[in-house]
C-alpha positions as CSV (number, residue, x, y, z in Angstrom):
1,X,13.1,35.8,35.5
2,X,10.8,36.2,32.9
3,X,7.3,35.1,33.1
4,X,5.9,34.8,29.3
5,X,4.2,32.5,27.7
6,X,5.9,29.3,26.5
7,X,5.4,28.8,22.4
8,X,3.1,26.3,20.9
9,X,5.0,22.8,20.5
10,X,5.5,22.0,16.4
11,X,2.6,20.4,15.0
12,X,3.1,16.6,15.5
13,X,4.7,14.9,11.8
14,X,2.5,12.1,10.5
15,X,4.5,9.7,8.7
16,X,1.6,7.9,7.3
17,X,1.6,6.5,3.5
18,X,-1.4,6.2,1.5
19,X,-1.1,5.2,-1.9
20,X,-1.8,6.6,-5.4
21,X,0.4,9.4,-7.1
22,X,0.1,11.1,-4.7
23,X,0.1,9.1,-1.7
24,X,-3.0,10.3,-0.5
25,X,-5.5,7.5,-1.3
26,X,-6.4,6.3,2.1
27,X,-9.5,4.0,3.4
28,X,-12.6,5.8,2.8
29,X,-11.4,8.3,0.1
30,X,-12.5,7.6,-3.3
31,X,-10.5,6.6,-6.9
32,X,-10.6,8.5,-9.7
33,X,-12.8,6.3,-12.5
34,X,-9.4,5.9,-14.7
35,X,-7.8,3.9,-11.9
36,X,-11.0,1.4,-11.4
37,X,-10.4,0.5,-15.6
38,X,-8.7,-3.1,-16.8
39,X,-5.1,-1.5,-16.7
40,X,-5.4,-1.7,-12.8
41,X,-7.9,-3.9,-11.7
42,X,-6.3,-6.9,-10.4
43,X,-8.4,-9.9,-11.8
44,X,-5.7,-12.9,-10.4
45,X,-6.1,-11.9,-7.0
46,X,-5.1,-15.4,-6.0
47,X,-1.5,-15.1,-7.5
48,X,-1.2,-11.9,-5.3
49,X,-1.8,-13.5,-2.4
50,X,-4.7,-11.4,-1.6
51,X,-8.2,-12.6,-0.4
52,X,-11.0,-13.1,-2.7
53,X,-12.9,-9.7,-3.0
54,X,-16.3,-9.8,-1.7
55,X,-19.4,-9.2,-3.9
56,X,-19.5,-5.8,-5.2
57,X,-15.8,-4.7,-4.9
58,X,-12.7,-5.8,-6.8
59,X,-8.2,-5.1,-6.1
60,X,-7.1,-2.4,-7.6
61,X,-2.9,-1.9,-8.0
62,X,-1.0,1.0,-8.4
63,X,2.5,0.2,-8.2
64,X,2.8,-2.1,-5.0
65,X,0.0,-1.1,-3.2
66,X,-3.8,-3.1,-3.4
67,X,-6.7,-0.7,-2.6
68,X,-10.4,-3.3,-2.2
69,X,-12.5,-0.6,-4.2
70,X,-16.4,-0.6,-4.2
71,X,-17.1,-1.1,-7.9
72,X,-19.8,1.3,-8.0
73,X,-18.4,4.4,-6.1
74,X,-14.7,3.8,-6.4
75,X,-14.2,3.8,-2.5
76,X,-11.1,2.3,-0.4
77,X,-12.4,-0.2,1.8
78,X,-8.8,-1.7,2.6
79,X,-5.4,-0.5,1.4
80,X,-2.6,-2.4,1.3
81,X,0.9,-0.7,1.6
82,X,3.6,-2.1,-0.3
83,X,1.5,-5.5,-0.5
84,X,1.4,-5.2,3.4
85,X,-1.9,-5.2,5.6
């Protein structure tokens, strides 16, 4: 019977989803200023059922997911996945 040492298991899969093109925008990681211009922001928050930004930050879409970015530094404060929280 031998005795050896047993393999490390695989390293565990995450399967989590941030957005962007990449899928790597997550909460706390910052846009790129091209995504923070007019052709993303989402002014009509209301008619995407989201909540009302709080001063300082505004929706930001790319594709079907919201990010709440800080104006000023372009960071994720909330993301929203496919619209879901």
């Amino acid at each position: 019977m031998h005795h050896g040492h047993r393999p490390p298991p695989p390293p565990v899969a995450h399967y989590y989803r941030g957005a962007g093109p990449q899928y790597n925008w997550v909460q706390g990681s910052r846009i790129p200023p091209h995504y923070r211009g007019s052709r993303y922001v989402v002014n009509d928050w209301r008619r995407h059922r989201l909540h009302q930004p709080p001063r300082g930050y505004h929706w930001v879409r790319y594709g079907g997911d919201y990010m709440l970015v800080a104006i000023a530094s372009g960071v994720i404060a909330q993301l929203l996945i496919n619209g879901v929280r």
